[in-house]
C-alpha atoms as an extended CHARMM CRD file, in Angstrom:
* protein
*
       217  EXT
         1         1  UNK       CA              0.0000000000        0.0000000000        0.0000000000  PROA      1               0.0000000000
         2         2  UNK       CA              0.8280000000        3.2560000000       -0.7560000000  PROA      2               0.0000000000
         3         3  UNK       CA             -0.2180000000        6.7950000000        0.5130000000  PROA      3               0.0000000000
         4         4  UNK       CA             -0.4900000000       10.0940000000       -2.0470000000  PROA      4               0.0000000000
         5         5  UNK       CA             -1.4880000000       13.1580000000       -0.5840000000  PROA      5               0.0000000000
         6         6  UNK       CA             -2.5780000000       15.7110000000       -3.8930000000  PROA      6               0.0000000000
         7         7  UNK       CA             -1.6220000000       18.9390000000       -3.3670000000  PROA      7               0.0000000000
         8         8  UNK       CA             -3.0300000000       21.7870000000       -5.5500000000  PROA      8               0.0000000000
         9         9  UNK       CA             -0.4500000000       24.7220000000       -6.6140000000  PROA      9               0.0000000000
        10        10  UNK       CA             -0.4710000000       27.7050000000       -4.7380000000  PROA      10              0.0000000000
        11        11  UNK       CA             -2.3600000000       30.9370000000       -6.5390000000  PROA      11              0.0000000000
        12        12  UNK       CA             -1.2990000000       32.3420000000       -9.5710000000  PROA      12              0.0000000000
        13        13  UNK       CA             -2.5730000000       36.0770000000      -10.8090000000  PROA      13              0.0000000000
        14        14  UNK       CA             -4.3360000000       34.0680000000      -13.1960000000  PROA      14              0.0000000000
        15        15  UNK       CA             -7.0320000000       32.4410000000      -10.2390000000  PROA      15              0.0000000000
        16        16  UNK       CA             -7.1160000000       36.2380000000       -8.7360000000  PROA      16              0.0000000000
        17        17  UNK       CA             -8.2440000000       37.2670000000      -12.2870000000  PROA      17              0.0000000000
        18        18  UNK       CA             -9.9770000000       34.5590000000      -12.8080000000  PROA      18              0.0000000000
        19        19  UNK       CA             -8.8730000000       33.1760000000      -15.9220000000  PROA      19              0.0000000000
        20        20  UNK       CA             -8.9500000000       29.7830000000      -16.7790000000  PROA      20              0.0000000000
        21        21  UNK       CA             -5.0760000000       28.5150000000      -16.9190000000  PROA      21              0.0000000000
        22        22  UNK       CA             -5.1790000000       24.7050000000      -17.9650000000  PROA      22              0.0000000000
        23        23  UNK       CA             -2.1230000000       24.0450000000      -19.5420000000  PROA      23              0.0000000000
        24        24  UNK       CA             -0.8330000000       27.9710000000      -19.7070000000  PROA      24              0.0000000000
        25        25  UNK       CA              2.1650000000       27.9030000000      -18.0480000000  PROA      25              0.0000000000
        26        26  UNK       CA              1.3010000000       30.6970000000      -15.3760000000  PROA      26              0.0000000000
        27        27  UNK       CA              3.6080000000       31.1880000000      -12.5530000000  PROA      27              0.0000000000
        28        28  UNK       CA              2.9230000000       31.5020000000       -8.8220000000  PROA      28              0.0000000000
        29        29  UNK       CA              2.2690000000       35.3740000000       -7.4870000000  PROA      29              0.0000000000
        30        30  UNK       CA              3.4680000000       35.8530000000       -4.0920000000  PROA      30              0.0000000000
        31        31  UNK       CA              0.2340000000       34.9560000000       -2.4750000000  PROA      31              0.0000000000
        32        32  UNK       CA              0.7940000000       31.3670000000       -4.3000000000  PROA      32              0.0000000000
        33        33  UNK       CA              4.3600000000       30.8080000000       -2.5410000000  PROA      33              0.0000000000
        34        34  UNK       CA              3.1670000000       31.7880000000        0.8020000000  PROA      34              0.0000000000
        35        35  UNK       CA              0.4020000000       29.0780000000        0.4800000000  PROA      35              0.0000000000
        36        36  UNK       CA              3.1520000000       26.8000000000       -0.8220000000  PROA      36              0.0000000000
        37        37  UNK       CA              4.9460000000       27.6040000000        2.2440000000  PROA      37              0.0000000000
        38        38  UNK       CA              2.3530000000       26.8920000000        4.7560000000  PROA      38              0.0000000000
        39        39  UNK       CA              1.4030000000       23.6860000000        3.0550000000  PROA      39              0.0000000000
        40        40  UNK       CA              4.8460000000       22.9850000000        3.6540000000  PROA      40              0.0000000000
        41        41  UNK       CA              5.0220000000       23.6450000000        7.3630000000  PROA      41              0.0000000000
        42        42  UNK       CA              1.8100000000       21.5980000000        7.8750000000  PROA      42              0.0000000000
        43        43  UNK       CA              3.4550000000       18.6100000000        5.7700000000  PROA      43              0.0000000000
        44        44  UNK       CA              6.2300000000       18.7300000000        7.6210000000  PROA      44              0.0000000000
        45        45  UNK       CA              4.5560000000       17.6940000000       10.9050000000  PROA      45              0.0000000000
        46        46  UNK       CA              4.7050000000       13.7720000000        9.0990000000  PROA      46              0.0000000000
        47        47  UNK       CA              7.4530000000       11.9650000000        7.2980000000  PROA      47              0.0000000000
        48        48  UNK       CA              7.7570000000       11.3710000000        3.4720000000  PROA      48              0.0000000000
        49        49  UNK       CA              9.5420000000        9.6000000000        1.3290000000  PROA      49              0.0000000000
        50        50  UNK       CA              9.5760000000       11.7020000000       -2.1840000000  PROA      50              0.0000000000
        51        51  UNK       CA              7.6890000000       14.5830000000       -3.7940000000  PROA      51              0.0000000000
        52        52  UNK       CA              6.4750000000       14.5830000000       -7.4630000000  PROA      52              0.0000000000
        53        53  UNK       CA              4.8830000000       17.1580000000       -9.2630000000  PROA      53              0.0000000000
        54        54  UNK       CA              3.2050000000       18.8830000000      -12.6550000000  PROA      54              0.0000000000
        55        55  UNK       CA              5.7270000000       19.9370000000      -15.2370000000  PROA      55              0.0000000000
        56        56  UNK       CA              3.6250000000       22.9630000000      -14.9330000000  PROA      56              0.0000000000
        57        57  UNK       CA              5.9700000000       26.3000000000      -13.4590000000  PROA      57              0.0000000000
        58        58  UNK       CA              3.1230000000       26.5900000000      -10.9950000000  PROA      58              0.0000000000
        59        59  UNK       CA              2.8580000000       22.9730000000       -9.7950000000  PROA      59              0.0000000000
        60        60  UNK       CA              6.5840000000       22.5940000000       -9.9180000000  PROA      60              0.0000000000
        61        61  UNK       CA              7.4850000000       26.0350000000       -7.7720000000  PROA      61              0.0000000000
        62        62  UNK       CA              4.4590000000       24.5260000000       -4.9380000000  PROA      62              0.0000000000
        63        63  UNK       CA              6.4960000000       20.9810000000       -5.1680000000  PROA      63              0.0000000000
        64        64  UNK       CA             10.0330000000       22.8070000000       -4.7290000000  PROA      64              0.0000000000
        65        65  UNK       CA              8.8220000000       24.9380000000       -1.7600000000  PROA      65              0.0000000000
        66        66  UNK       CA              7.6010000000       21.8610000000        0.3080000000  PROA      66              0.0000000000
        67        67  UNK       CA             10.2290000000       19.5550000000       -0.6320000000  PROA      67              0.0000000000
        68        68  UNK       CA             12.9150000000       21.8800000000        0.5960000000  PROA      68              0.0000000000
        69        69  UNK       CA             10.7400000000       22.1190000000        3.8880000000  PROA      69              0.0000000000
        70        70  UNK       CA             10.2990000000       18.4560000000        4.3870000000  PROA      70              0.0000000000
        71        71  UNK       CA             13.5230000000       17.3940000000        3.4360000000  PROA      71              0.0000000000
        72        72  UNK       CA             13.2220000000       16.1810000000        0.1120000000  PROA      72              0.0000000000
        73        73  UNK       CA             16.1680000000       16.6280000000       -2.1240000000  PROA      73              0.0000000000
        74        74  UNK       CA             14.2510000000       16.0800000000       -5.8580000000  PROA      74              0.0000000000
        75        75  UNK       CA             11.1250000000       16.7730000000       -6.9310000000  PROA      75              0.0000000000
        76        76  UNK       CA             10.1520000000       14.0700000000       -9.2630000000  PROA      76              0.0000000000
        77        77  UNK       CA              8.3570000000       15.8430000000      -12.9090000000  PROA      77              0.0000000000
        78        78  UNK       CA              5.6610000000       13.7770000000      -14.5610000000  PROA      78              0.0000000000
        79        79  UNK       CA              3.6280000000       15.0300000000      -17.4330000000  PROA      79              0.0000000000
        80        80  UNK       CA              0.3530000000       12.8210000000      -16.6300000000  PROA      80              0.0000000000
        81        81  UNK       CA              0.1410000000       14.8620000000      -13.6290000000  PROA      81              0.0000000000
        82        82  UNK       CA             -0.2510000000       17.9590000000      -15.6970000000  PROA      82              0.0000000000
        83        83  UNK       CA             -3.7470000000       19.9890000000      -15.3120000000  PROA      83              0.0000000000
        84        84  UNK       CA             -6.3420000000       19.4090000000      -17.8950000000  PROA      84              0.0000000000
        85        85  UNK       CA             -6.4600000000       20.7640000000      -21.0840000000  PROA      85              0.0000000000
        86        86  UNK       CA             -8.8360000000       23.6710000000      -21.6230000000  PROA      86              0.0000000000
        87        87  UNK       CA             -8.3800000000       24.2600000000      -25.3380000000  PROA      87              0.0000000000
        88        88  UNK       CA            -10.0140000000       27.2610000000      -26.9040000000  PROA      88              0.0000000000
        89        89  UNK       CA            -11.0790000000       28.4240000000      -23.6650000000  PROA      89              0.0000000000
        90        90  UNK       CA             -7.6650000000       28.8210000000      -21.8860000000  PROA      90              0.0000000000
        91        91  UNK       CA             -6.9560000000       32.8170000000      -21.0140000000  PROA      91              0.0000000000
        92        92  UNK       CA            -10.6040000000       33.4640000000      -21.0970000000  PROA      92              0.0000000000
        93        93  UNK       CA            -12.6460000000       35.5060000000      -18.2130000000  PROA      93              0.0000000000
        94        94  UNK       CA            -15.6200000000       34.2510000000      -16.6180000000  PROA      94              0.0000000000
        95        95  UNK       CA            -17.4700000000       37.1330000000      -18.9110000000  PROA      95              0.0000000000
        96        96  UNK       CA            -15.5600000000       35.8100000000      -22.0570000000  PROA      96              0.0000000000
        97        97  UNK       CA            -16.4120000000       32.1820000000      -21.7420000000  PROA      97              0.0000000000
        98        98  UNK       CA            -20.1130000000       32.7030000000      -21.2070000000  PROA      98              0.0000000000
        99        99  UNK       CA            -20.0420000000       34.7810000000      -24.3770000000  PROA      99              0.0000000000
       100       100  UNK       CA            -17.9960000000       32.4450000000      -26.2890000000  PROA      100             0.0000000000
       101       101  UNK       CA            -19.1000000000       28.9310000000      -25.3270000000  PROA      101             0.0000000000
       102       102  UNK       CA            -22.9010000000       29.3780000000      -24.6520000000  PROA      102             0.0000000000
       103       103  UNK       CA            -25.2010000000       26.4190000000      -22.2300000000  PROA      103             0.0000000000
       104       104  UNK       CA            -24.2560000000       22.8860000000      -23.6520000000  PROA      104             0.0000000000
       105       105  UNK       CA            -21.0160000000       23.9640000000      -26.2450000000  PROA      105             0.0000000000
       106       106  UNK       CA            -17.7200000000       22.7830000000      -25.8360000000  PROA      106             0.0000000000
       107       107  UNK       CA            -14.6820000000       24.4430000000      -26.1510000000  PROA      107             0.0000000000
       108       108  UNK       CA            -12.8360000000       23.4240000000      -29.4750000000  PROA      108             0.0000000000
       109       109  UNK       CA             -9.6450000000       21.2500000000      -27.6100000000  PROA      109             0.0000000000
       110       110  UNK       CA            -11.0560000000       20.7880000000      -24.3020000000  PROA      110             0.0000000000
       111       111  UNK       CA             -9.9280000000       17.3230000000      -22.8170000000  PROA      111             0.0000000000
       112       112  UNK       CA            -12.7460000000       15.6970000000      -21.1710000000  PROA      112             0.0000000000
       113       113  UNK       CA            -13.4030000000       14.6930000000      -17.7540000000  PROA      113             0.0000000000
       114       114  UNK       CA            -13.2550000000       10.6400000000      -18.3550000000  PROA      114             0.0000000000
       115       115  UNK       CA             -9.8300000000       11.4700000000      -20.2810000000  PROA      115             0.0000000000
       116       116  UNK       CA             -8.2770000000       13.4990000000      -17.1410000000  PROA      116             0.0000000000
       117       117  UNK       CA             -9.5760000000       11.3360000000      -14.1450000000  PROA      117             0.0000000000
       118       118  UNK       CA             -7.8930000000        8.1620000000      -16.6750000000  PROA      118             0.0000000000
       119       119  UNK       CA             -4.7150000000       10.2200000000      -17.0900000000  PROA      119             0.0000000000
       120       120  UNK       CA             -4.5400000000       11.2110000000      -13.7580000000  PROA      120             0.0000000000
       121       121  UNK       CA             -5.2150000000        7.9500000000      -11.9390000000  PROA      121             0.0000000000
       122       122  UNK       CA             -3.0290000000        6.0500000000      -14.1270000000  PROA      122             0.0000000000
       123       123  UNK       CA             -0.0140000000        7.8520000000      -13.2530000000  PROA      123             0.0000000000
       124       124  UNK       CA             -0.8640000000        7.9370000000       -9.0480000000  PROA      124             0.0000000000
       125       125  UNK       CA             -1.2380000000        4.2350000000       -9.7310000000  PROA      125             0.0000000000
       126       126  UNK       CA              1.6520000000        4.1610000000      -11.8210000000  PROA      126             0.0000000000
       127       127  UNK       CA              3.7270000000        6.4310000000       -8.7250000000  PROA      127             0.0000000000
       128       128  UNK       CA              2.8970000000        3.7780000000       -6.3340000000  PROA      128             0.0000000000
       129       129  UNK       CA              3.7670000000        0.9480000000       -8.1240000000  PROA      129             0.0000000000
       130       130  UNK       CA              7.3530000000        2.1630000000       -8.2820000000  PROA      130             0.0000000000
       131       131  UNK       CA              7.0250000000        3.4350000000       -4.5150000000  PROA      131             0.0000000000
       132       132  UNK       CA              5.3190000000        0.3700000000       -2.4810000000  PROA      132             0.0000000000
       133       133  UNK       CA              4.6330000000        1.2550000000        0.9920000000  PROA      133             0.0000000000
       134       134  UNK       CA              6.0450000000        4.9740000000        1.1610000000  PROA      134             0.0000000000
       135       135  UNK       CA              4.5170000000        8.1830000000        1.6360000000  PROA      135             0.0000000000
       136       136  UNK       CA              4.5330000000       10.5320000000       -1.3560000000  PROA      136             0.0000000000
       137       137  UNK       CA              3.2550000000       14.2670000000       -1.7580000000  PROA      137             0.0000000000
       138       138  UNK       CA              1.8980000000       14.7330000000       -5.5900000000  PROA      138             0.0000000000
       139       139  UNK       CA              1.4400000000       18.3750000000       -6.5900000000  PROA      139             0.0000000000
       140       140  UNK       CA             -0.9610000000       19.0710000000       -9.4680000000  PROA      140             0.0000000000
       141       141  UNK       CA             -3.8190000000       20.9580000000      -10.2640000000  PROA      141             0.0000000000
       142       142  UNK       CA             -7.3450000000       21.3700000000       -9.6810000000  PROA      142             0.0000000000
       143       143  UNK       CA             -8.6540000000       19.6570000000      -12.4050000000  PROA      143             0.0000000000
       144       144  UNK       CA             -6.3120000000       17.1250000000      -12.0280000000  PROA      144             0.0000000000
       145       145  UNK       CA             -7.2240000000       16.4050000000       -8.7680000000  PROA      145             0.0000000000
       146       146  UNK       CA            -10.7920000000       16.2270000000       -9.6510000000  PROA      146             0.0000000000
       147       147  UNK       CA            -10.5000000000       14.1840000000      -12.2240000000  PROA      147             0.0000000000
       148       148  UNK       CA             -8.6690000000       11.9390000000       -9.6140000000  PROA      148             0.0000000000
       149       149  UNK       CA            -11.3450000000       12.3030000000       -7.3610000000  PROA      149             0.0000000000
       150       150  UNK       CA            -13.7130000000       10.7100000000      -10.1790000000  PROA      150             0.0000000000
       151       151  UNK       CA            -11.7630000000        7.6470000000      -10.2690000000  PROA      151             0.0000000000
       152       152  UNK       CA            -11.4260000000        7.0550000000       -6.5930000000  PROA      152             0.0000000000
       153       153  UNK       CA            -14.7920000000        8.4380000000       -5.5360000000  PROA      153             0.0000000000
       154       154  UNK       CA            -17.0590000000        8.6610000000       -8.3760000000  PROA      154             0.0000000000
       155       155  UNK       CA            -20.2560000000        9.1410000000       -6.1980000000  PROA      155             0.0000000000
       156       156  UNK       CA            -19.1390000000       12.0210000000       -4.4810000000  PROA      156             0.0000000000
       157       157  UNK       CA            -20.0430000000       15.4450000000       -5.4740000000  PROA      157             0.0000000000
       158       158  UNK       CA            -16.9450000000       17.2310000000       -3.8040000000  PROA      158             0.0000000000
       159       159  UNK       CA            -17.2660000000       20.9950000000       -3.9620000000  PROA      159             0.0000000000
       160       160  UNK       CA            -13.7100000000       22.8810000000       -2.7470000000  PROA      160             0.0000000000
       161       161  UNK       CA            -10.3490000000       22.2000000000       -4.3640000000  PROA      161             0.0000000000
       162       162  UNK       CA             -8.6320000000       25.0080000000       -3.0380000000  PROA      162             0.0000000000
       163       163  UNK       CA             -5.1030000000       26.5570000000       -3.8420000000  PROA      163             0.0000000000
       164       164  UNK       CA             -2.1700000000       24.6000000000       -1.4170000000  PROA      164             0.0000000000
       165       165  UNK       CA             -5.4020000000       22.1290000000       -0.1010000000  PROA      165             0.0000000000
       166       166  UNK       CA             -4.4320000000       18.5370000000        0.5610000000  PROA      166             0.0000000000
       167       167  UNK       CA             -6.4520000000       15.6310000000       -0.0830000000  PROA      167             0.0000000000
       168       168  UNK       CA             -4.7950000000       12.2660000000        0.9330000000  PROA      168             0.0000000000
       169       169  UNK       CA             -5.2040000000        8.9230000000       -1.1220000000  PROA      169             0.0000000000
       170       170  UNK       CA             -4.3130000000        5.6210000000       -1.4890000000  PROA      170             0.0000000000
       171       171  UNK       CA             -3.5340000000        2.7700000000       -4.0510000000  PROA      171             0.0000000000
       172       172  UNK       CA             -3.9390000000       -0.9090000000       -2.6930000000  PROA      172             0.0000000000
       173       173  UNK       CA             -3.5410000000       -3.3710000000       -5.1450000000  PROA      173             0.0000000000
       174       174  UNK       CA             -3.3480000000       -1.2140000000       -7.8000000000  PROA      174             0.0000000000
       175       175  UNK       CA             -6.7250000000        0.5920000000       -6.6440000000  PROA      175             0.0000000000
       176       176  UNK       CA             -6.7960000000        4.0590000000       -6.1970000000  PROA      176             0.0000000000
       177       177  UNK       CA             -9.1290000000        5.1430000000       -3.1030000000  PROA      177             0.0000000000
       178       178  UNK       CA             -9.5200000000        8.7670000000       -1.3570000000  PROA      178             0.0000000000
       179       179  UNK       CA             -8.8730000000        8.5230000000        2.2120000000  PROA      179             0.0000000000
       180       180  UNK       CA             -9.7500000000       11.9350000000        3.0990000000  PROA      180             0.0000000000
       181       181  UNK       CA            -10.8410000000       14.9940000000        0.9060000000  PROA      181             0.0000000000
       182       182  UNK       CA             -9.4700000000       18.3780000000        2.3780000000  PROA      182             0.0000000000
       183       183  UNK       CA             -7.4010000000       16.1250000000        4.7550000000  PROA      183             0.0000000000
       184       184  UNK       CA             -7.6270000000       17.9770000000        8.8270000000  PROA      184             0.0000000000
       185       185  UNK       CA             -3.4460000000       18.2600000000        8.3090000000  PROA      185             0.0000000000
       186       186  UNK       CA             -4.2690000000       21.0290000000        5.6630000000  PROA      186             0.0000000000
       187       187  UNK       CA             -6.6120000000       22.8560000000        8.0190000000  PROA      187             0.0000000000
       188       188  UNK       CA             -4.2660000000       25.8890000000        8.3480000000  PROA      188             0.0000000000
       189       189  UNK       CA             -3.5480000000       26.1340000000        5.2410000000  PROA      189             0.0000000000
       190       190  UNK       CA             -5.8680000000       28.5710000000        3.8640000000  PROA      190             0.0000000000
       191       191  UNK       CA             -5.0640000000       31.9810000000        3.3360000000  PROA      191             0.0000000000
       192       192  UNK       CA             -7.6420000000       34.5930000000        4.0910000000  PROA      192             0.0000000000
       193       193  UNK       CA             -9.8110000000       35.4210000000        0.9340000000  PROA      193             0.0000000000
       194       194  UNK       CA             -8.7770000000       31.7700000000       -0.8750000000  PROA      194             0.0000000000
       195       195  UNK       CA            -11.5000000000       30.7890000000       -3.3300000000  PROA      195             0.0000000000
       196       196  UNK       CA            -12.5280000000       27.6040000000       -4.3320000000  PROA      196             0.0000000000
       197       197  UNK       CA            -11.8180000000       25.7840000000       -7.6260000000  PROA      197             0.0000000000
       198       198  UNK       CA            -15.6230000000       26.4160000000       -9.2620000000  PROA      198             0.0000000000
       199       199  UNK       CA            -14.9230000000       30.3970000000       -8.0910000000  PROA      199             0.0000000000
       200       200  UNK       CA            -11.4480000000       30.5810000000       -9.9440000000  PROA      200             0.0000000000
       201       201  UNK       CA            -12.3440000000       27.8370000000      -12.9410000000  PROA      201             0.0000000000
       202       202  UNK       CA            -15.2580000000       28.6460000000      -15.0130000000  PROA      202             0.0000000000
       203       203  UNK       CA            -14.8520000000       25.5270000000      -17.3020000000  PROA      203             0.0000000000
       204       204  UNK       CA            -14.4650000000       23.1190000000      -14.1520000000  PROA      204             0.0000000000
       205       205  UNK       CA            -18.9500000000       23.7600000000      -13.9010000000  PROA      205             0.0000000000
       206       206  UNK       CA            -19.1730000000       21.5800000000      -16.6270000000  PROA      206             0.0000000000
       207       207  UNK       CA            -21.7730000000       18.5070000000      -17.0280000000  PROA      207             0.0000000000
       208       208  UNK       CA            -20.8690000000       14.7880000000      -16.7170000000  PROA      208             0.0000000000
       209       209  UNK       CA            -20.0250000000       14.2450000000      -20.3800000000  PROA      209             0.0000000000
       210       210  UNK       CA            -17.5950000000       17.0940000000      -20.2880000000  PROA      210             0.0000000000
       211       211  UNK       CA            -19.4210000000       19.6320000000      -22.0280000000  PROA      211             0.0000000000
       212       212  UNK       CA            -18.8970000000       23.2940000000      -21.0130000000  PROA      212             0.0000000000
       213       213  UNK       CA            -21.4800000000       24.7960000000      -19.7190000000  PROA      213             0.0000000000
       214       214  UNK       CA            -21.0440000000       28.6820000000      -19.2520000000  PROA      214             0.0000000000
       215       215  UNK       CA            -22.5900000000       31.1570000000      -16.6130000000  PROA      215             0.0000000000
       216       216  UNK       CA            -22.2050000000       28.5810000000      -13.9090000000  PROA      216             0.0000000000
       217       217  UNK       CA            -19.5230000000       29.4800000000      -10.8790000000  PROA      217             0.0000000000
């Protein structure tokens, strides 16, 4: 058995203006590396054994601030881990998508849900197998977690994926299964004013076969 605890990347001034990101490599403002730094400190309270992360500057910069706080020497890059892909509606406003990409359309490029949470999954899976019975932080993204979350706990409607949040999981026999969403180490970790995922992502409201569905928060 092994235990994953998903991190999501600290903010970016793209979440403050509430753009969607996906795969535009946006860096983390200073508001970002302070979170990165508190998820840190809370981390640090437990041992672990490696850190891997997103490719992605702001995933990567989240991973590099903890692992240098818990004692990690390398953080570990994986592309699977990467957030999804928005397509046509990456750098867009909240105003621009519903404009754009009316009730039911969906964005030209846009990976869909089933494709992330497979992605996703298959590489925590794929983490573990290589890692049997250690304790590994993952940073990634929000739709990456959730599409994570689909796999492990496809019942569960689960509403906050906030910036520097932890959610703790585990593969057993190859099975990926949440432990605990918004795990009680990460707590703490929210800054003051820290919006959820739905509040910062536009495209995340979206229906179950991926479609985007615009004007939704």
């Amino acid at each position: 058995m092994t235990e994953l605890y998903l991190v999501r990347h600290g903010e970016t001034d793209w979440n403050a203006a509430r753009r969607i990101q996906g795969r535009t490599d946006i860096p983390l403002n200073d508001t970002g590396r302070a979170q990165a730094r508190q998820a840190g400190e809370l981390l640090a309270r437990q041992h672990w054994d490696a850190v891997y992360a997103s490719p992605l500057s702001r995933a990567a910069e989240t991973a590099q601030i903890i692992a240098d706080r818990i004692g990690i020497d390398a953080v570990q890059l994986d592309d699977a881990l990467m957030e999804r892909d928005y397509g046509a509606a990456e750098g867009l406003g909240f105003d621009e998508i519903a404009a754009r990409f009316p009730d039911g359309v969906h964005a030209d490029g846009q990976e869909s849900r089933e494709d992330v949470g497979r992605r996703v999954a298959g590489a925590l899976v794929r983490i573990a197998a290589s890692r049997p019975g250690e304790r590994v932080v993952v940073v990634s993204h929000g739709g990456a977690i959730r599409g994570a979350l689909n796999v492990a706990d496809p019942e569960t409607q689960h509403p906050r994926i906030t910036n520097a949040s932890v959610h703790s999981f585990r593969v057993d026999e190859g099975a990926l299964r949440l432990v605990a969403f918004d795990d009680p180490l990460e707590d703490a970790s929210l800054l003051p004013g820290c919006e959820d995922l739905d509040t910062q992502n536009a495209v995340e409201a979206q229906d179950d076969d991926g479609e985007l569905v615009a004007g939704r928060a």
